[in-house]
C-alpha positions in Angstrom: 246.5 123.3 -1.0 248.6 124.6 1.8 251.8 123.0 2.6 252.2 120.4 5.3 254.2 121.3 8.3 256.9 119.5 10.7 257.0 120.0 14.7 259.0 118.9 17.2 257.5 119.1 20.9 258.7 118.1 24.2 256.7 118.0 27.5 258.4 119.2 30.3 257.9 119.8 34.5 259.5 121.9 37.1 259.7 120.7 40.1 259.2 123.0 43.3 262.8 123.3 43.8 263.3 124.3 40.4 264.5 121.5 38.8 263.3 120.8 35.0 262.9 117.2 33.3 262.2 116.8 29.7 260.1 113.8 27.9 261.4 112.4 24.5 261.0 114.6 21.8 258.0 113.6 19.3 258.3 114.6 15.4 254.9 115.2 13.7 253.7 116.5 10.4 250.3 118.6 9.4 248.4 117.0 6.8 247.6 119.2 3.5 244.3 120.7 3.7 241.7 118.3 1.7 243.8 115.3 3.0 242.6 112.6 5.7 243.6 112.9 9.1 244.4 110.0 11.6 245.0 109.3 14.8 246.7 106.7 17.0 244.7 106.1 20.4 247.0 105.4 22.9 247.9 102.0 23.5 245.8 100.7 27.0 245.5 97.2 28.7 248.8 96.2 28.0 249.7 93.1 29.7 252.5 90.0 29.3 251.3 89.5 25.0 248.3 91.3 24.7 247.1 95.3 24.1 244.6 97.8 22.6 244.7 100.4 21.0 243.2 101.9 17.3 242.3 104.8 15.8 240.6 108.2 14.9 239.2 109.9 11.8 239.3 113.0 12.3 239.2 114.1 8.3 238.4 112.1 5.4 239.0 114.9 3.1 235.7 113.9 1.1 237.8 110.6 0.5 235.8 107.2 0.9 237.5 104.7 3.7 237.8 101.6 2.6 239.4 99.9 5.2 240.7 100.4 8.8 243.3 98.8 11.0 246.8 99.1 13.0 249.8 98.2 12.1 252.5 97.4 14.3 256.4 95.9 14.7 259.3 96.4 16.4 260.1 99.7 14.1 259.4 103.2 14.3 256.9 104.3 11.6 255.3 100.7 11.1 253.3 100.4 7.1 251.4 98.0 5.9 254.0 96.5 3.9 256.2 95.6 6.2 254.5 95.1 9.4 251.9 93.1 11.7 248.7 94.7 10.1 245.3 94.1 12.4 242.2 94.9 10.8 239.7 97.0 13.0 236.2 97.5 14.7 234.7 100.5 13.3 232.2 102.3 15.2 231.6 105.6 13.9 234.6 107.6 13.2 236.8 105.0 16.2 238.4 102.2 15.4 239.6 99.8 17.8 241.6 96.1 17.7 243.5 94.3 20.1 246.6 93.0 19.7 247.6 89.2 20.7 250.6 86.8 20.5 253.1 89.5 21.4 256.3 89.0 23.2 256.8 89.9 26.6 259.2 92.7 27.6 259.2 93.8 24.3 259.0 97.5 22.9 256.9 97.6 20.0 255.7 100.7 17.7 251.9 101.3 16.6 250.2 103.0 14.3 246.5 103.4 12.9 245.9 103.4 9.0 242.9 103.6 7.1 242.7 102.8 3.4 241.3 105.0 0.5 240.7 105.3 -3.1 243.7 107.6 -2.7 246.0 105.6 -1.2 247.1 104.6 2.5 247.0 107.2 5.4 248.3 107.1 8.9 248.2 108.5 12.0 251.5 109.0 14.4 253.8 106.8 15.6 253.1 105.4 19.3 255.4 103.0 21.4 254.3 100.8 24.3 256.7 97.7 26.0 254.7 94.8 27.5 254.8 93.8 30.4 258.4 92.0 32.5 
């Protein structure tokens, strides 16, 4: 198996008069070849305690899912463990849940997870705030 891999990436623009902004950096990690690959759709519909969002198989690995959902908190890299878990609506290789009873003006971290034989996968980290 190859060895995973850690990026950092930054959007940025120029404006006409030359001017550059930068976005947050983001952090992410390759999986190991014969592992399962997730993704975290971006969180949409957001409003005062309510949002969507889910997921993406994009790998399985030859592993068998078991379950899918999103997990979610006020912490970066939210687990099962220790967060709000939401199981999901499969359909195909998408996953989707919304998300209720949420606070308002809050920032909150997201991410999808699918359970395996294996053991617990997850795609990245994504924030969203609801709405003032």
């Amino acid at each position: 198996m190859k060895d995973s891999t850690t990026y950092a990436v930054r959007a940025f623009i120029t404006t006409s008069d030359d001017k550059i902004f930068y976005g947050d950096a983001k952090i992410f990690t390759t999986a190991k070849i014969g592992d399962m690959i997730i993704y975290t759709s971006p969180v949409t519909d957001i409003d005062f305690t309510t949002a969507a969002t889910g997921g993406i198989v994009a790998e399985t690995g030859g592993d068998v899912v078991l379950s899918y959902g999103v997990c979610y908190g006020a912490l970066e890299n939210p687990t099962i463990l220790v967060s709000n878990v939401v199981d999901a609506v499969v359909e195909g290789d998408t996953f989707a849940v919304k998300l209720t009873d949420l606070y308002p003006e809050t920032k909150y971290h997201v991410r999808a997870y699918v359970v395996s034989a294996k053991g617990v996968y997850y795609g990245q980290d994504v924030t969203f705030a609801t709405k003032e």
